[in-house]
C-alpha positions as CSV (number, residue, x, y, z in Angstrom):
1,X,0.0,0.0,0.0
2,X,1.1,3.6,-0.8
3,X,0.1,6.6,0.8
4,X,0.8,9.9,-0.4
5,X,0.4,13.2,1.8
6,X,0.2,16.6,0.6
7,X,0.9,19.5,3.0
8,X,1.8,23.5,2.7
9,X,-1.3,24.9,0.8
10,X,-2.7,28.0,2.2
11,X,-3.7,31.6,1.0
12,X,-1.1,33.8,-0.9
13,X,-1.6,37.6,-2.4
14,X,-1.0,37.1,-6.0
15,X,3.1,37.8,-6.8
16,X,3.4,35.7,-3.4
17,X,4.7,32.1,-3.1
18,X,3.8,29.0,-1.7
19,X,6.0,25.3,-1.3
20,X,4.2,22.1,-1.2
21,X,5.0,18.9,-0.2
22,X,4.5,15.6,-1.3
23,X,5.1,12.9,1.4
24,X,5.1,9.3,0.6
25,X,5.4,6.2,2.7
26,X,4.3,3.2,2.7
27,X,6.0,0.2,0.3
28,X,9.4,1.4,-0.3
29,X,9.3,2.1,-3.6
30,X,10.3,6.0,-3.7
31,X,13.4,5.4,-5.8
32,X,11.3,4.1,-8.9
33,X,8.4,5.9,-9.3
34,X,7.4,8.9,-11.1
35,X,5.1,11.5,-8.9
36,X,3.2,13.8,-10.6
37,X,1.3,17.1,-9.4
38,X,-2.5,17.7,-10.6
39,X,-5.2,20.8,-9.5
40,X,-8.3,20.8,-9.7
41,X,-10.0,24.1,-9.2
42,X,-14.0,24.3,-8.6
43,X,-15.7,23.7,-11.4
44,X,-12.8,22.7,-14.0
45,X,-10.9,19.3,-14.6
46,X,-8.2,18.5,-12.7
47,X,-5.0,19.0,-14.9
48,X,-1.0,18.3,-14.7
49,X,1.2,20.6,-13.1
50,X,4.0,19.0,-13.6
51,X,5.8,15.6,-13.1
52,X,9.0,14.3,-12.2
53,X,10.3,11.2,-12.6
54,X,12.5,8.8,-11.1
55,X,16.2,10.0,-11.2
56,X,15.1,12.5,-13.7
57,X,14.2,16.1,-14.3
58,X,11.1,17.2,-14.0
59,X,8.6,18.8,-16.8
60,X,6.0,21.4,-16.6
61,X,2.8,22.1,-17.6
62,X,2.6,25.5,-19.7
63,X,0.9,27.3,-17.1
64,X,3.8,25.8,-14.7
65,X,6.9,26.9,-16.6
66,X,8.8,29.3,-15.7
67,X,7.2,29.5,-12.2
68,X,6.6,26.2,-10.5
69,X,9.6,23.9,-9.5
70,X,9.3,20.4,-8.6
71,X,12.2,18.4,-7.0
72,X,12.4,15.5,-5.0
73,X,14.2,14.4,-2.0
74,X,15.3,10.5,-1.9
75,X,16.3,10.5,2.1
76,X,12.7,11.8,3.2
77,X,10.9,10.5,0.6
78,X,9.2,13.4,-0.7
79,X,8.8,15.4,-3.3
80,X,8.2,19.0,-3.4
81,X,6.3,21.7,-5.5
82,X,7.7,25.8,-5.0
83,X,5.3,28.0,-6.8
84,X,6.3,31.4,-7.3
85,X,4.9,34.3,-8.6
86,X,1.2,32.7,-8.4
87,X,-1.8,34.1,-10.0
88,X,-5.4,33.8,-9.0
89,X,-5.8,31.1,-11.7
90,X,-3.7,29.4,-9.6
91,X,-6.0,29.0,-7.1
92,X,-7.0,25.3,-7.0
93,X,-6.7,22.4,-4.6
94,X,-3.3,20.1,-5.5
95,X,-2.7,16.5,-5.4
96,X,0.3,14.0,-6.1
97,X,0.1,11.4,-7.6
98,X,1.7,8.2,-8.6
99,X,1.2,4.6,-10.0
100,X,2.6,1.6,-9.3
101,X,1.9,-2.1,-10.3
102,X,-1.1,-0.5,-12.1
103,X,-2.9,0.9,-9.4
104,X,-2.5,4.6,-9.0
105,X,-2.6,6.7,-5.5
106,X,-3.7,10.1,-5.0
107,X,-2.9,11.8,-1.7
108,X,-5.7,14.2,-0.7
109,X,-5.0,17.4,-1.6
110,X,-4.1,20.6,-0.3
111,X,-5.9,23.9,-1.1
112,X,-4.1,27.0,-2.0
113,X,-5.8,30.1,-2.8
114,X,-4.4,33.3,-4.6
115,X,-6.1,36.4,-3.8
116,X,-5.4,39.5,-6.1
């Protein structure tokens, strides 16, 4: 079983920042998979933010580039999400996400809100 935990939303004046975090634990599987970060904001279709992948770099979403950052950290076993310069648009709730042996996870979620 794999649990993922998402932490650090909160509310931000647009221009502000905001880091989230990505815990997993469970099966110790950290080093191999890929994590990816989704929002969903009320009323639209959760969408990609970004993914990185094991012992690669990450990649971006359009809206993401330039802005976002995503990294991971193999000794805690998370993986992180720094979004600067955010935007009202920005305001959705955010989830990671993973899959492994054809089951995905979904931790669940963190809200962050952008006020102009």
């Amino acid at each position: 079983q794999v649990q993922l935990v998402e932490s650090g939303g909160g509310s931000v004046q647009a221009g502000g920042s905001l880091k989230l975090t990505c815990t997993v634990s469970g099966i110790d599987i950290f080093n191999i998979i890929d994590i990816d970060w989704y929002r969903q904001a009320p009323g639209k279709q959760r969408e990609l933010v970004g993914s990185i992948p094991s012992g690669g770099r990450a990649n971006y979403a359009d809206a993401a580039k330039g802005r976002f950052t995503i990294s991971r950290d193999y000794d805690k076993k998370t993986v992180s999400l720094e979004m600067n310069n955010l935007r009202p648009e920005d305001s959705a709730d955010y989830y990671c996400r993973t899959s492994f042996m054809e089951t995905i996870y979904w931790g669940q979620g963190t809200q962050v809100t952008v006020s102009s």
